[in-house]
N, C-alpha and C positions, 0 to 999 in steps of 0.2 A: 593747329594750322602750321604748315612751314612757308617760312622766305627763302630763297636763292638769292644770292647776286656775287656775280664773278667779277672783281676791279682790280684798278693795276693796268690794264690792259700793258700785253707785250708791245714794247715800240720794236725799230729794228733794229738787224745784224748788228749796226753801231751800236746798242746799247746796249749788251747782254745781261743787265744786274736788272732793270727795268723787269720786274716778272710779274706776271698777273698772278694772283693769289686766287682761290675758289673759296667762298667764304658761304656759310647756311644758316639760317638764323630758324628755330623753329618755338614757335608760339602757342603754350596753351592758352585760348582767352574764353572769355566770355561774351556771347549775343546773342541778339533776339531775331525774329523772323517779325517780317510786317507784311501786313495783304498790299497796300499800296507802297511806290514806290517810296520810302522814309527821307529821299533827299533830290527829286528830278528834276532841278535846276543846277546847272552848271555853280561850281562853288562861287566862290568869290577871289579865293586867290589864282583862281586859274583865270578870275575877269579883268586881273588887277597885271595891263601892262607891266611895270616896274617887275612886279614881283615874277612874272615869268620870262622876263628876258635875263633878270638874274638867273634864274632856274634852268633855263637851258643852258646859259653860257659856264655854268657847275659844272653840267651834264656831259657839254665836247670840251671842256678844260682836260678832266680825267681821262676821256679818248684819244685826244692829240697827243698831251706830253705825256703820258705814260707814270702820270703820278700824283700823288694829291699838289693842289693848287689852289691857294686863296684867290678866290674871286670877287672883283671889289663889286661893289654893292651898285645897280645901275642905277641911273639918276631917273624920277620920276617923271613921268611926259605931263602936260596939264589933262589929256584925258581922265589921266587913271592916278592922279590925287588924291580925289575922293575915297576911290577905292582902297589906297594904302592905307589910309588912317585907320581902317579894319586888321587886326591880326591874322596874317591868312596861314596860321598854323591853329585857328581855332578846333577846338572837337567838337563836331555835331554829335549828338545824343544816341544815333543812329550805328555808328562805328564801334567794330567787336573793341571790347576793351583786355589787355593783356593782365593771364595771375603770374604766369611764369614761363622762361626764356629760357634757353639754352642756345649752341652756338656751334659751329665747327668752324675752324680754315687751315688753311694745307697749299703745298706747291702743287700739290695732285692734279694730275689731268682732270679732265671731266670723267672718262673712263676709268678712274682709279675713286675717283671721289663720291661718284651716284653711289654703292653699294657703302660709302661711309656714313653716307647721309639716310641710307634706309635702314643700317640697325640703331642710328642713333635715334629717329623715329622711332624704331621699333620697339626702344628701350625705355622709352616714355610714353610709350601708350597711343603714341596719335593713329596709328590706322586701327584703333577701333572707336574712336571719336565720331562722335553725330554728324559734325559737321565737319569736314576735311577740305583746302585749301592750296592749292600750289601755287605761290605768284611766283613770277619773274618779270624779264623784262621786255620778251617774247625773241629771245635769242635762237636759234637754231637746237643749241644743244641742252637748254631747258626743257625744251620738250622734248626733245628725246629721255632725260633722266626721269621725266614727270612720266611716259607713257610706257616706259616700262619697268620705270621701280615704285611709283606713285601711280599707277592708273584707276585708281579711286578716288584720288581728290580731282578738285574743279580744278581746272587748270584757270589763269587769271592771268593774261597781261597788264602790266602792270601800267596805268593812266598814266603818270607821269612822265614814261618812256613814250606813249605816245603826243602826248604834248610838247615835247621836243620834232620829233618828226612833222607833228601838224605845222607846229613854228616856221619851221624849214622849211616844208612847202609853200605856206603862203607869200615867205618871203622870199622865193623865188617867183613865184606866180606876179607879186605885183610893186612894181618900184616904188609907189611911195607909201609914207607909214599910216596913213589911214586906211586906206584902201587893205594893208596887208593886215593891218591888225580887224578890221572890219571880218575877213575870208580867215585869219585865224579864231575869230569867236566863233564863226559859221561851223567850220567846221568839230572843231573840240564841244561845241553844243551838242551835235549830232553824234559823236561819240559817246559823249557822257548819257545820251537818250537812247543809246542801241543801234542808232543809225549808220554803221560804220559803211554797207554797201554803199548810200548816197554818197558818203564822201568818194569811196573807190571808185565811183563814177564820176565827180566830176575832177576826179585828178586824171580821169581816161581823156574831158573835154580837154584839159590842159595839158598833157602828152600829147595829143594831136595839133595844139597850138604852136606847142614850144619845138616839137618835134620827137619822134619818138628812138630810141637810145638803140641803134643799131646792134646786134647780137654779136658778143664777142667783141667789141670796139673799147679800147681801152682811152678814156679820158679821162680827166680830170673831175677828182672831187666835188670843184665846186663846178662843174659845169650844168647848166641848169637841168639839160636833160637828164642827166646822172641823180640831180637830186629826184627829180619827180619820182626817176623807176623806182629808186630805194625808197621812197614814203609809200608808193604804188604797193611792189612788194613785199615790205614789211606789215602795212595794213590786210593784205588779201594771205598771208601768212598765218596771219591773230586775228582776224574775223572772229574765229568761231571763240578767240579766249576772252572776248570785248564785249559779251553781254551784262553788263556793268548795271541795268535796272535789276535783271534778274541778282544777281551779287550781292545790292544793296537789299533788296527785299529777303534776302536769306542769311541778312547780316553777316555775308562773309566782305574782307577786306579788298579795295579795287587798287589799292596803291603799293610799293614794296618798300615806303618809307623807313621802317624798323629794317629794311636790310640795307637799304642806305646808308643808313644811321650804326648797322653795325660795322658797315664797310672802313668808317670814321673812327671806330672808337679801336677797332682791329690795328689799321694805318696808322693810328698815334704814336702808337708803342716801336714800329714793325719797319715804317717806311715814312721817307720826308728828301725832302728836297736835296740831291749829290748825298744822301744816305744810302746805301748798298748793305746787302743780307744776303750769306751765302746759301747755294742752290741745296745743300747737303741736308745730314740729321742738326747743324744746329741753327740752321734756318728755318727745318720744318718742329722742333721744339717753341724753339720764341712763338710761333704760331698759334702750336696747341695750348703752351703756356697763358697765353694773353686770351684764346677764346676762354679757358678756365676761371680765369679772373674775372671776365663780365657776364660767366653763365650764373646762374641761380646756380642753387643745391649744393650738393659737396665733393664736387667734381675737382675744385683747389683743394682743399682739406685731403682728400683721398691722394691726389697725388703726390703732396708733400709727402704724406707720415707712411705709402709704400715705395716713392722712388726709388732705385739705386743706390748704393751706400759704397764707400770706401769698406774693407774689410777692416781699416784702423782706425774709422771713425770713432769717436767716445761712445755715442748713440749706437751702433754694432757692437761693440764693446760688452757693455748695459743690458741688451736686449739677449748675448748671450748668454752672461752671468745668470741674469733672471730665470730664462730658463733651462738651465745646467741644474743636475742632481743632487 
């Protein structure tokens, strides 16, 4: 199975070191297939206020300022108490479990980067695997790499992108916090059930409410009509990648968590707060260097003991003696 996920996101003109990285994580694991659904209630961390309005506000911390950002932890409301006392990083028994990882990241265009990500695929086996997997985060330019360099795996947007957008919506739809948190269960219910057309209808009832976003009208972000079209269109977009019963019942993964999680471990090394990394070859090393390190196999090893050498290094030196007549 592979993950994508591209972070960093570029801010603007003013900030030209701000760069998005393309970063791949690709997973061999192990799962099962189940004739019934193995998981058709909505989890629990996605039930547990607190823990998704932290989750979203991770999600456009990274979007807005153009770089990793500690998010402080939100305070619990007395609804959803209960529900934090639960671990909502639990694993259901249900979810493929991972033997071995590998990684890429690059300044690479998308263009430059999809043909990097299919021989590295290709170099591990995965497109003759049983089960094949492409999540993202249902970006534009994921499926374009998935439908012409991957069009054998399931394509898979990824849940947790949509529970941000669902978030958005609701709280635009309705000013106070019960009511909105009410219309976001409604809805991420019906997602996580397959039902993603019911929602894209009644966000049609709510564009006709709020008003519908004149074509070519440039406003504001947060304007409510602005948000709806963007929930509107990002869902009628990933319909067809949000059959998320069927996923679970073929034990492939509906979340792109592990490429989240690598986006983090890539940014530790790479990027951080008024930290800058040049656009050249020793910006796109530190890169490849660092995915090396957190891939399995002997991907570091290999490139230690064949890099580049001084001609008067000791070890060139040694290496020629050895084998001299």
């Amino acid at each position: 199975m592979l993950k994508i996920g591209g972070h960093g996101y570029s801010a603007t003109i003013h900030q030209p070191h701000w760069r998005e990285t393309k970063n791949a994580g690709f997973h061999r694991r192990k799962s099962q297939s189940f004739c019934p659904d193995p998981q058709p209630e909505l989890p629990d961390c996605f039930r547990n206020e607190a823990y998704v309005e932290k989750l979203v506000k991770g999600l456009k911390s990274r979007k807005t300022a153009g770089r990793e950002e500690e998010v402080e932890a939100a305070q619990p409301s007395p609804s959803s108490t209960a529900a934090a006392k639960a671990s909502p990083q639990e694993r259901t028994s249900w979810q493929p479990q991972t033997l071995f990882h590998t990684c890429l990241s690059a300044l690479a265009s998308s263009e430059e980067f999809a043909p990097m990500m299919a021989a590295e695929a290709d170099s591990r086996g995965f497109f003759t695997a049983k089960k094949k997997a492409f999540v993202g985060d249902g970006q534009g330019y994921h499926g374009t790499i998935q439908q012409r360099w991957f069009p054998d795996f399931v394509p898979i947007a990824d849940f947790v992108h949509a529970v941000e957008y669902l978030y958005a919506a609701a709280k635009t739809a309705h000013a106070d916090a019960p009511s909105r948190w009410r219309q976001y269960l409604e809805w991420a219910t019906a997602c996580w059930k397959g039902n993603v057309a019911q929602v894209i209808a009644d966000l049609g009832v709510w564009q006709r409410r709020i008003g519908i976003l004149p074509l070519g009208e440039k406003v504001p972000e947060s304007d409510p009509r602005k948000i709806i079209h963007s929930v509107t269109t990002y869902l009628t977009n990933n319909c067809g990648r949000m059959d998320y019963p069927r996923y679970r019942r073929e034990g492939l993964p509906v979340t792109s968590s592990l490429a989240e999680s690598l986006v983090k471990q890539i940014s530790k090394r790479v990027k951080g707060t008024e930290k800058f990394w040049n656009d050249g070859p020793s910006g796109e090393a530190i890169l490849q260097l660092r995915a090396a390190v957190i891939s399995d196999g002997d991907r570091l090893q290999h490139w230690i003991t064949n890099r580049p050498i001084s001609p008067f290094s000791p070890r060139c030196r040694s290496t020629v003696l050895a084998n001299s007549p």
